[in-house]
N, C-alpha and C positions, 0 to 999 in steps of 0.2 A: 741467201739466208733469209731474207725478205720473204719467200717464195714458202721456204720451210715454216716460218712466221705463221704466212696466212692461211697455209696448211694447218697447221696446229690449232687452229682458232676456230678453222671453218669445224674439224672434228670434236673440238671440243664443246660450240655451243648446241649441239644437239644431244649431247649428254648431259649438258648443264639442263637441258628444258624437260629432258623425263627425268631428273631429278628433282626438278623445280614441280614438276606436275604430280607428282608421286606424294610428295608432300608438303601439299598446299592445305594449308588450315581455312577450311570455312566461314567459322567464325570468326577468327578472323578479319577475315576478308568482309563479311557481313559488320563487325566493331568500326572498320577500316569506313565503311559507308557511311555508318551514323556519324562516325566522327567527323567526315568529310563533308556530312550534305549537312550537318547538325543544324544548322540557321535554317532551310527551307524545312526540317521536320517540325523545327520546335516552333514556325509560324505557322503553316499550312496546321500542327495539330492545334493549336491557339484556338487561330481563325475559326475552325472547326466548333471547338469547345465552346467558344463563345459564341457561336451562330446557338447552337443546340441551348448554351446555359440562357439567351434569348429568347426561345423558342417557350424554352420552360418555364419561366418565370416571367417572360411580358406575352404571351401570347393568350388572349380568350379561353374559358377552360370550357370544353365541351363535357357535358354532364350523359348519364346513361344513365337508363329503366331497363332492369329484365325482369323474366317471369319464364317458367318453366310447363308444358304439358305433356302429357305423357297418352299416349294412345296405345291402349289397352288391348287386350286378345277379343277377336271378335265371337259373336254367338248370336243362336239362331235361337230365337228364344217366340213361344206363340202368348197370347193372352190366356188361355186354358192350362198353361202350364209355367205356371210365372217363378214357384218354387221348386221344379222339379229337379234333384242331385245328377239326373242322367245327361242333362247340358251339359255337351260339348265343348271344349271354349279351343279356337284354330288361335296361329302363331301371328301375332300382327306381321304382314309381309311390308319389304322394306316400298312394295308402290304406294299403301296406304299413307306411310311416314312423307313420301314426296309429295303425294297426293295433300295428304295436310298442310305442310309447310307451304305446298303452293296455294291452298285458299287463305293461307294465312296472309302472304304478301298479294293477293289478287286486287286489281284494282274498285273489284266494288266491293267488296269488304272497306277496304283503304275511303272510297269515298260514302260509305254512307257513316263511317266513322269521322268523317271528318265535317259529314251533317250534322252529326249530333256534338261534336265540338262547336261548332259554329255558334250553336245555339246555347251556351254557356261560357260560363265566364272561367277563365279571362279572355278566351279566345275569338270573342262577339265584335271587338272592334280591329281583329288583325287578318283576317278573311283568311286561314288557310287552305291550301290546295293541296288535293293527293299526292301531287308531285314532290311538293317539302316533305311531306310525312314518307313516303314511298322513299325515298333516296335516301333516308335516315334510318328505316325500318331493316331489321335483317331477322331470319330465321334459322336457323343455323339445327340440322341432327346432330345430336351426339354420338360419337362412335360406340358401336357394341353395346346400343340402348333404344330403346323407345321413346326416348323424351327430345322434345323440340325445345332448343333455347332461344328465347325470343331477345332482342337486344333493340333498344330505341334512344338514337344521341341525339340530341338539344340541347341548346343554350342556356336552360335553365332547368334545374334538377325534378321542383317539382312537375314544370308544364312536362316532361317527362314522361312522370311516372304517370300523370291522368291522363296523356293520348297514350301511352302502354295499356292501362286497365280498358280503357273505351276500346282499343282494337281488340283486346283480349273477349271483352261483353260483345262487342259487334258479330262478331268469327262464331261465337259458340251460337250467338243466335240467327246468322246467316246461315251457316251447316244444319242447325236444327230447319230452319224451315225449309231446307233442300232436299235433306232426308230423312222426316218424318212427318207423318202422316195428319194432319189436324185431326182426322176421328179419330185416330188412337189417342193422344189428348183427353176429346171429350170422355171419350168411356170410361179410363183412367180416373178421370175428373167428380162423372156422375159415382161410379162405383165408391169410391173412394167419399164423395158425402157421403151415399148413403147408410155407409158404413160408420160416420162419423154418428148420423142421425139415433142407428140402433147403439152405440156407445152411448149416447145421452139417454135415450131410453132406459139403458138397464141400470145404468149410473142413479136414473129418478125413482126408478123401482126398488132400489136398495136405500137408501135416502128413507122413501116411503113406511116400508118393512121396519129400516130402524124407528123411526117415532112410531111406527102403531106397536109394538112393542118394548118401546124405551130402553132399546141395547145396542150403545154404541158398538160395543166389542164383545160378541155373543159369548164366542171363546175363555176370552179375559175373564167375564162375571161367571160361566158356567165353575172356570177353576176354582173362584172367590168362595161362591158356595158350595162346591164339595170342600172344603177347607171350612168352612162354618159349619155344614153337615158332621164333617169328622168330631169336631171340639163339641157338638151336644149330643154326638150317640155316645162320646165319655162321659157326660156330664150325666144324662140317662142311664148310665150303667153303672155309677156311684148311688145316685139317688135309688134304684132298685133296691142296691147293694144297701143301704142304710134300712130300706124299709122293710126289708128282711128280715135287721139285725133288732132291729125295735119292735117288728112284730115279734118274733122269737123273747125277748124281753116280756113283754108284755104276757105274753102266755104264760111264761114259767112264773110271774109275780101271779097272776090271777087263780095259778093251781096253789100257791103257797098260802094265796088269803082266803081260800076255800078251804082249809084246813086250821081247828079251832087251834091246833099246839101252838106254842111261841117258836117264834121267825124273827130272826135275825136280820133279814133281808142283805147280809153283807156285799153280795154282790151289784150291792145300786151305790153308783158313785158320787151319794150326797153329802155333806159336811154333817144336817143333819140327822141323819140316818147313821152315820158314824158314832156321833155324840152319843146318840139314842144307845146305841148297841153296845158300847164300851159301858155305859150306865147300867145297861140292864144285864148284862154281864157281870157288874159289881153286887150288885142287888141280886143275883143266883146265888150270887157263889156269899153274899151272907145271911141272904133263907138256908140255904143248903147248911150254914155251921150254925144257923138257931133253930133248926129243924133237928140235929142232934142234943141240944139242952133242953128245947121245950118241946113238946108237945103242939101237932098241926093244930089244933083249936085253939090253942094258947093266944091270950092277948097278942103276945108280941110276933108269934110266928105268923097271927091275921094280918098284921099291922104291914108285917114285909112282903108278905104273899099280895096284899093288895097294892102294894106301891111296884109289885110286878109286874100285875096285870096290866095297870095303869102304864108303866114303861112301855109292855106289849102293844098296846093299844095305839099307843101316840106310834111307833113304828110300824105299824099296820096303816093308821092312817097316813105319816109321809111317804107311803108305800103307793097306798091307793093315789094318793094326787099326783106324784111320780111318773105313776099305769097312766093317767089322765093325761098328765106333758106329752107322755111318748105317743097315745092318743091322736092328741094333736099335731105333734110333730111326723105323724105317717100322712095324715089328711092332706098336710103341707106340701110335702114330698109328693103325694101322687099328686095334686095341682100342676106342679113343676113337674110331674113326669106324663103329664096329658099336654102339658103348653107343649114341651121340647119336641114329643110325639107331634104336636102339632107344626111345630116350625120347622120339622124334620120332613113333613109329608108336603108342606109348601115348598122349601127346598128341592125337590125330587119334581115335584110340580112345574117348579119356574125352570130347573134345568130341562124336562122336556120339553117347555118352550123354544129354550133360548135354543137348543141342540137342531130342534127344528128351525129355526130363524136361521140357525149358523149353516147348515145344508142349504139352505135356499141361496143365503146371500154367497155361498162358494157357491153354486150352480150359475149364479149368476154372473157370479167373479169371472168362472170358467168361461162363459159367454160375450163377456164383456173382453175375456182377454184374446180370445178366437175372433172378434168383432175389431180388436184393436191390431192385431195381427194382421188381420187383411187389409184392415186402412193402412197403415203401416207399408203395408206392400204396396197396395195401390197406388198410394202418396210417393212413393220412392218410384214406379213405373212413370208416374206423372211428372216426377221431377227428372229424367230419365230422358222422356218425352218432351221435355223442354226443352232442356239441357244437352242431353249426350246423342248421339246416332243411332238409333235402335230400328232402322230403315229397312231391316232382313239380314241375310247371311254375311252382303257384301258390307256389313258397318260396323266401325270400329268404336267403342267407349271411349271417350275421354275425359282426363282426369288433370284437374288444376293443381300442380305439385308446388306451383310456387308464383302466386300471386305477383302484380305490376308493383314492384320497391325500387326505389334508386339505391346506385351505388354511391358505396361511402367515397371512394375519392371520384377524381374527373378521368373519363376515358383518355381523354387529350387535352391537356400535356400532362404527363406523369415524372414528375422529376425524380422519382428513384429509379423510374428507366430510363429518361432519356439523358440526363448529363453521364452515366458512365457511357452510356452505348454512344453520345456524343465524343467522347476524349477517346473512348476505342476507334472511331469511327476516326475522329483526326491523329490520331498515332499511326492506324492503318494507311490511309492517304499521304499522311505526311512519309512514313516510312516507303510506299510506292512512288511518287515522285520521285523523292532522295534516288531508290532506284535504278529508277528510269534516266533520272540525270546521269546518276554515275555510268548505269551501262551506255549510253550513247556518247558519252566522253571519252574519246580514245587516244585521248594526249596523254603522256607518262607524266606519272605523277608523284611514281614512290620508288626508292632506290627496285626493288625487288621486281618493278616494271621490265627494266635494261636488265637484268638479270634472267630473266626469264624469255622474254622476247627476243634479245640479240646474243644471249650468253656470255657478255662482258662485264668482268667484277668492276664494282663499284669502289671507287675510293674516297671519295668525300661529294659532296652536293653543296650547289651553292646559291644561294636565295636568288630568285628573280628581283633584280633590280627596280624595276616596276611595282611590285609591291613590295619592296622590302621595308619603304617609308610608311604605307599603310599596316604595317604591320610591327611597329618598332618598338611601340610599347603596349604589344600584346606578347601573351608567353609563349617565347619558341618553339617549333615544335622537336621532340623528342627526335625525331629523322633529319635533324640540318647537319648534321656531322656522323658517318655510319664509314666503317672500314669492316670489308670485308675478309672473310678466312679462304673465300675463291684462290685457284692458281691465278697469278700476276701475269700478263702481258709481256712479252720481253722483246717487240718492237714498236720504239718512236712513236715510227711515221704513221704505224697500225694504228695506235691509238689517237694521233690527231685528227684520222679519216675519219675512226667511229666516233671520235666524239665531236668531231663536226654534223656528221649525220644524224648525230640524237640529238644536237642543239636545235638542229631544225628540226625536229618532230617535237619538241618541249621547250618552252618558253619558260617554264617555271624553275628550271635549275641546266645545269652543265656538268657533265659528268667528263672524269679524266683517268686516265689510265695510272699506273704506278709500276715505277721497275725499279727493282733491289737489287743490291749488287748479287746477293748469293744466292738470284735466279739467273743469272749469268751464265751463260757456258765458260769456261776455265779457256784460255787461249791455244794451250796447247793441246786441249779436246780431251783433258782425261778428267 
């Protein structure tokens, strides 16, 4: 029975282990580790976190300068043809971009930069060498660009930023004097006055022009006086207009006082001439009703007939002095219609001055700005010729996109990156050890060990006596008492063997076998 025992056991536990391996939870098993190693995670990540929150917080902050250049498409560009649209411009190829970057970190750039530090402050009494600057200097391309980023860390933010700007000033004047020509310079140079020279020339010539004609803005006063022109050829064309109407006046009064009949003169808008006539109109019309009772010789019809005449008379004369005003009042009018004539043909006069002043000083405008266009150009060649690579086909332009500034925080140490990438960095480690420990520990340690390895259910577990004292008042764990739903064992001796041979493979607990009675075979085998 023995025999059939260990038969059954031997067949059973290699079902129990593709069961066992079938469905084995990872995670598990991965919680199973934290929880087990959990002391060497939670210091090794500590240790960690505090080296790095160290690092961050008491370490020297190293400061950084950058600046950015950009190298430009190249062109083949002569002095006879400085504006011409038909220039070419080639694709900057990536050897010019290495090519750059490398005079950028080249050691005599590096050292005549760090001559002319020398010789300023603050740097006069700390002697630096290419070597500090060089190991601290980087040049860096940018992907999928033409621009070179420059990067320079020290200890202090601004000495920085002023050996950045110096190597930046050095570089562009070390490349210039490599690749451009010092006559091209001068021509540039001379061209370029003597173009400044005829600028001042026509500049003095117009200057000149305006005071011998006293017009600062020819334009301006030409408009002023046609607008003064307009308001006196209306003013002229009323005065006509009146001396017209007055001579027309006057003629028809001088036909009427040529003629002895009595005249009314109504048509003259005097107060006395009114009087007059409403008077001598009374004085008609009562000759005319004593001229029917008496007789024209008659005393009385003399007596009115004569106070007629006399009426007639005085309205003849306010008539003539009248003729006389209007007279006067044409003589007036033509004065003012000879002055305006006059100030109208001075007008007409001073505008073909000024109109001619104003042609000249745009002729000259025009020349002055043809003159200033080419300094302009020349000045930019010059600066060009200083500054940028204009050495032939094979040179590239360069272009300052972003000037030697410090950054706002410290390169190193950066505490918004380094304490999480610290506590990453100790969870990572600590969680690898933990690992490591576990997998190289191959003493059984959890019911589900013997289960799997030897295919023997488990019935209870029982604390290693060795730590059971160090462990007496921490809390249990959840695994000190486990009963399995495995089939039971149904011999003895079977179980005293295996659980002798797993005490000696585990020191930490002792596993026992369990027989129920109604796993039992019945005695009589049914």
């Amino acid at each position: 029975m023995a025999c059939d025992g260990i038969s059954t056991k031997a067949q059973m536990a290699p079902d129990m282990r593709n069961v066992s391996s079938k469905t084995e939870d990872y995670l598990r098993e991965y919680a199973f580790i934290f929880f087990a190693q959990k002391r060497t995670i939670i210091w090794v990540s500590l240790v960690v976190f505090l080296i790095s929150a160290a690092v961050a917080f008491f370490w020297p902050p190293i400061w950084g300068a950058t600046g950015s250049i950009m190298v430009k498409g190249r062109t083949d560009k002569s002095i006879t043809s400085l504006d011409d649209p038909r220039i070419l411009l080639e694709r900057t190829r990536k050897e010019d971009l290495f090519s750059e970057a490398a005079m950028l970190t080249s050691h005599d750039v590096i050292l005549l930069a760090v001559k002319e530090l020398n010789r300023s402050e603050p740097f006069l009494s700390r002697n630096l060498t290419p070597l500090q600057v060089q190991t601290h200097f980087t040049a860096e391309i940018l992907p999928s660009s033409n621009v070179i980023e420059l990067l320079l860390t020290w200890d202090n933010a601004r000495d920085a930023e002023k050996i950045l700007g110096v190597l930046m000033d050095t570089y562009l004047l070390f490349r210039s004097d490599i690749f451009n020509p010092p006559q091209r310079r001068e021509i540039f140079d001379s061209r370029s006055r003597n173009y400044m020279r005829n600028i001042e020339d026509k500049q003095k010539g117009i200057l000149d022009a305006i005071k011998s004609r006293r017009a600062p803005d020819p334009e301006l006063e030409i408009k002023h006086n046609l607008e003064i022109k307009q308001g006196n050829t209306r003013k002229l064309q009323v005065f006509r207009e009146q001396v017209t109407d007055k001579q027309y006046l006057i003629n028809q009064i001088e036909s009427e006082l040529a003629s002895d009949d009595i005249r009314f003169f109504s048509y003259i808008d005097i107060d006395t001439v009114t009087v007059l006539n409403s008077k001598l109109q009374e004085l008609i019309i009562r000759r005319n009703a004593v001229l029917q009772k008496y007789k024209p010789n008659s005393e009385t019809a003399m007596a009115i007939s004569k106070e007629v005449m006399e009426t007639a008379v005085l309205i003849r004369s306010e008539a003539t002095s009248y003729q006389r005003m209007l007279k006067d009042e044409i003589a007036a009018l033509k004065e003012k219609i000879v002055l305006l004539e006059g100030e109208i043909d001075r007008i007409d006069e001073r505008n073909l001055v000024l109109k001619t002043l104003d042609l000249r000083l745009k002729n000259i405008e025009r020349e002055s700005q043809l003159f200033s266009l080419s300094y302009d150009t020349y000045s930019k060649r010059k600066e060009e010729a200083d500054l940028i690579n204009t050495a032939g086909p094979t040179a590239s332009y360069i272009s300052i996109i972003a000037e030697a500034h410090t950054l706002d925080d410290p390169v190193f140490p950066k505490k918004r990156v380094l304490l999480p990438l610290g506590l990453a960095a100790g969870l990572l480690l600590g969680f690898s050890i933990g690992f490591i420990r576990e997998f190289m520990d191959h003493r059984f340690k959890r019911p589900e060990d013997v289960v799997r390895q030897l295919g023997l259910p488990v019935v209870l577990s029982i604390p290693d006596p060795e730590a059971s004292d160090a462990v007496s008042h921490a809390h249990r764990p959840s695994g000190d008492r486990e009963i399995s739903d495995a089939e039971p064992i149904t011999e003895d001796s079977e179980i005293t063997e295996e659980a002798d041979t797993i005490s000696d493979k585990n020191k930490f607990s002792t596993l026992l076998g369990w027989t129920r009675k109604d796993d039992l075979p019945s005695l009589d085998g049914k």
